[in-house]
N, C-alpha and C positions, 0 to 999 in steps of 0.2 A: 312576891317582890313589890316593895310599896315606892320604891325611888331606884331608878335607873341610872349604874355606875358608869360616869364617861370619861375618856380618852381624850385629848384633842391632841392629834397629830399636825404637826408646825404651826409655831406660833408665833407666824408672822405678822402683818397688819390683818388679812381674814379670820388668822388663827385665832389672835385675839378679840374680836366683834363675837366670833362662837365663843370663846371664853367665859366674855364678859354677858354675854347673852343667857348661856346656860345657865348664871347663879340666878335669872329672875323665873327661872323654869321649877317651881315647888317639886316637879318627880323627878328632877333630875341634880346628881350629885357630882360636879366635877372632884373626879380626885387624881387628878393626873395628868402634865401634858409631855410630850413628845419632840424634842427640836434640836436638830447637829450644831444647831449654834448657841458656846455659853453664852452668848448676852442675851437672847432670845429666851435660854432657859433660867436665865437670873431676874431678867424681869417677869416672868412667870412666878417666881417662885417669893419675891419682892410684893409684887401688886396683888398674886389670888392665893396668895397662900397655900399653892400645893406643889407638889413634891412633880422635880422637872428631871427627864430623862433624856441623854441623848438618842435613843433607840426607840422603833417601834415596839421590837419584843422584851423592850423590860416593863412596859407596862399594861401587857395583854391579861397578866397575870389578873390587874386588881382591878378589871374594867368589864362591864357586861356589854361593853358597844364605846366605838370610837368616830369622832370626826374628824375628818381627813380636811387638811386645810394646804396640805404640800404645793410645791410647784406643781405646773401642770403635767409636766413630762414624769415628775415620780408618781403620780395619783394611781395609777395601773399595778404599782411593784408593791406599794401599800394596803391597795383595798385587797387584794388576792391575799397578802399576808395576813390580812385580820381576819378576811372571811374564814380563810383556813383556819382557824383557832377560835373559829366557830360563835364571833360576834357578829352584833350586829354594826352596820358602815351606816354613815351618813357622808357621800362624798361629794364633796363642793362640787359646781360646775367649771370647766368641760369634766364628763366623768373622762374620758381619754383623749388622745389627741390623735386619736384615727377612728375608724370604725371596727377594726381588726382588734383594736385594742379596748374595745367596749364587748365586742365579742368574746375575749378570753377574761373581762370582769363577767360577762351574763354567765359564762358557763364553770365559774369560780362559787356559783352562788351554791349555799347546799339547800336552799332555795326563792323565792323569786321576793319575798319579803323580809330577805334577811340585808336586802339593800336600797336607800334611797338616795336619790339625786337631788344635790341642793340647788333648787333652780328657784333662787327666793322672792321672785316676782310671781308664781304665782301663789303669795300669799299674801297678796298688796290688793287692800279692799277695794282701791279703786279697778285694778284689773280684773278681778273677781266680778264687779259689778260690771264693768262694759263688756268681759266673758257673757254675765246672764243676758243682755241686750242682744248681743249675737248669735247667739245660740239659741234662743227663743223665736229668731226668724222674723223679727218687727223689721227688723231694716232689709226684709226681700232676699234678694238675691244680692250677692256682695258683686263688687265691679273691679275695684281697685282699692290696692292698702299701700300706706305710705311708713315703715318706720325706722328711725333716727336714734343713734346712742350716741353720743361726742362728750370729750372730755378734754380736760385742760393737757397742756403742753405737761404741766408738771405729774402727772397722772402717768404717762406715757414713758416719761424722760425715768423711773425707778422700776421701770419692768421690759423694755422694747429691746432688751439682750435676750429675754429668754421668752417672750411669745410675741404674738402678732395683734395686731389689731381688731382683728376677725376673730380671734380664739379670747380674746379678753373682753371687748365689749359686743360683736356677733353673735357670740351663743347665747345669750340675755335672747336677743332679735327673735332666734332661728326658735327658740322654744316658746316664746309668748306669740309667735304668732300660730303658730300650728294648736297652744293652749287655748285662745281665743275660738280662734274660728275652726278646730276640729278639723282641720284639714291638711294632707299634704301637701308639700313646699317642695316645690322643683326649683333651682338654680337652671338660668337659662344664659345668664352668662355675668363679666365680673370684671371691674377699671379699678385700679387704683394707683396712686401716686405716693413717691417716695419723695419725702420733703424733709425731714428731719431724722429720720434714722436710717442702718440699711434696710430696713421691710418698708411695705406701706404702710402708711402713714394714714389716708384716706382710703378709703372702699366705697364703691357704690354698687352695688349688684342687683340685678332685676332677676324677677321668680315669677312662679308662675303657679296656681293653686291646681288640685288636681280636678275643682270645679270649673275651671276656667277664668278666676278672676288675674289680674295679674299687679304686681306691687315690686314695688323696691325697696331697697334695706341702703340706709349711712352709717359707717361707723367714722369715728377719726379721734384723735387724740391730738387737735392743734390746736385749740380754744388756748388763747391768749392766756398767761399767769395774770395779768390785771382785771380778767370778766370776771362781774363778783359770783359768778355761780360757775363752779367748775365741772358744771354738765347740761349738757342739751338734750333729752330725749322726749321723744313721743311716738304716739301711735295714732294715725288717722284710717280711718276705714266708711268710702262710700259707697251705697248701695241703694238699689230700686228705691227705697224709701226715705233715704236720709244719709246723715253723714254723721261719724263718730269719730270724737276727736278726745286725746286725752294728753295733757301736757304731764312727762312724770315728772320734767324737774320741778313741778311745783306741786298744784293740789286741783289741778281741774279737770272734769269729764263731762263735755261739752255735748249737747244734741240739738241737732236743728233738722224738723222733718221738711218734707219735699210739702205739706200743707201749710207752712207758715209759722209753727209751732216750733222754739227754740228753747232749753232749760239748761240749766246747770246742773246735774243730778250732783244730788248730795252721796258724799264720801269719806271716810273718817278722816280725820289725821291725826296724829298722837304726836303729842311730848315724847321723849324721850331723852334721855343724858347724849343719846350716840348716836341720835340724828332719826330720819324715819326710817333707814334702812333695817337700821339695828332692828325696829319693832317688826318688820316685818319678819327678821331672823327670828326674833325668839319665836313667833307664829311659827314657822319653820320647825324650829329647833324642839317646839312642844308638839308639835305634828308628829316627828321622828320618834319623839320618847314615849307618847301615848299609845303611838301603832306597836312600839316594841314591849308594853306592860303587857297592854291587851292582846295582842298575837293579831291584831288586823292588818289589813293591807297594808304596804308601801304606798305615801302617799305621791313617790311621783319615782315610777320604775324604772330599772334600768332599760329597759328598752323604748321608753320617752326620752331617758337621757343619748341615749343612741342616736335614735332620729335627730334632734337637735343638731349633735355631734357629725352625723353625714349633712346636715344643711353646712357648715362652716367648710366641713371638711371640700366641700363642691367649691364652694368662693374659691375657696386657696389654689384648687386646681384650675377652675375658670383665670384666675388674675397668673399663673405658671404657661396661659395659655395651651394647658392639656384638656383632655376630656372628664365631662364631668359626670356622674351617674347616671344611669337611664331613667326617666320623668315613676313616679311608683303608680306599681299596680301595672308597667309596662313588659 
């Protein structure tokens, strides 16, 4: 097989980024997308010229693998159905909206590389690079992590019917930080405020590493429609030896050690028609297509998208004031 036939299931605003992504993928051949909505599948079939179904299974047929771009609540009823029919999934993040329901994806699998989790930060060269600083053990022992995702009012205002705060910009959080520092994430408790929808609106929740360091996590979705950048994220992490700082809404990864010594570490950034994200998807997206020519690993498993998936799934419980899972490895 020299080009990998794909799928994309819903062709929403993500469906189309994978859409649009996959044509700059040389092994990979979109010939089909997937969506109960005809406008959805008229611009589909308008702008990439392929043939638009309203079903999953009328296009299982012409497809050696599918990405799943659904709501988050159908993402569970789809990946089971494709694995079943014995393709390969690439399924966006969250893979479910429990943990119960990531467990009957793992055990849907006929096996453990016939499924990846699209958790597309870590293919973003600057996280990759402040991964290798961490993980290398320059900056000692970690102390405290600080990180933030926020976004505009208008972000929030075409999705806050059908998920949460936590489940849309938290799970980015709850996987980049455990990708970074190799460590498990305990939730140790959870505030948030409802300001403009009925869910929260803000989140702050404090965790706790299973080394002992301890950090908090921002999400929110009320950045003004007039801030000219309708997103705020970063990640700061200090430690014995220094502190690391990396702004994603723009392009910098900052170091300054505890000796005096401060730099900008160099980081790529690319052009792109569909902004940086897009480029980090097609990295993604050519991840997915390459593991599935060559029969190598999944590059980020369902059972990393799990984990992730119980950090969030902890918020929601902390901020319901219920209990939240036992700290791991307890």
């Amino acid at each position: 097989m020299d080009r990998l036939k794909i799928g994309v299931v819903g062709i929403g605003v993500q469906g189309q980024l994978h859409a649009r992504a996959l044509r700059d993928v040389p092994q990979a051949e979109l010939v089909a997308v997937a969506d109960i909505s005809p406008r959805n599948r008229d611009w589909a079939e308008t702008h990439l010229g392929v043939r638009a179904v309203p079903d999953l299974g009328d296009l299982l047929d012409a497809v050696d693998a599918v990405s799943i771009c659904t709501p988050d609540h159908l993402h569970e009823e789809a990946t089971l159905a494709a694995l079943a029919a014995g393709k390969r999934v690439l399924l966006e993040k969250p893979m479910a909206l429990s943990s119960a329901g990531c467990d009957r994806i793992i055990a849907g699998r006929p096996d453990p590389d016939a499924l990846m989790i699209g958790q597309v930060l870590r293919f973003d060269p600057r996280v990759l690079r402040l991964r290798e600083v961490v993980r290398s053990g320059e900056l000692g022992d970690i102390w405290h992590v600080k990180v933030w995702r926020c976004t505009s009012q208008a972000v929030g205002e075409g999705i806050w019917d059908r998920t949460s705060v936590a489940w849309f910009l938290g799970i980015h959080d709850a996987d980049l930080l455990r990708f970074v520092t190799g460590r498990e994430v305990e939730v140790t408790g959870a505030v948030g405020r409802k300001v403009l929808s009925p869910s929260h609106d803000v989140v702050h929740a404090t965790i706790r590493f299973d080394d002992g360091a301890i950090g908090t996590m921002e999400n929110n979705w009320t950045l003004p429609h007039s801030r000219p950048s309708r997103a705020d994220a970063g990640l700061r992490i200090v430690g014995e030896h220094g502190i690391l700082e990396m702004n994603l809404s723009h392009n910098d990864l900052m170091y300054a050690r505890r000796d005096g010594v401060a730099s900008f570490m160099d980081t790529y950034f690319w052009p792109s028609r569909d902004g940086g994200g897009a480029y980090n998807l097609r990295t993604e997206l050519a991840a997915f297509v390459d593991a599935a020519l060559s029969g190598g690993p999944t590059p980020v498993s369902g059972e990393e998208g799990r984990a992730a998936v119980a950090v969030v799934e902890d918020i929601e419980a902390a901020l319901a004031g219920g209990p939240v899972s036992p700290p791991p490895g307890s």
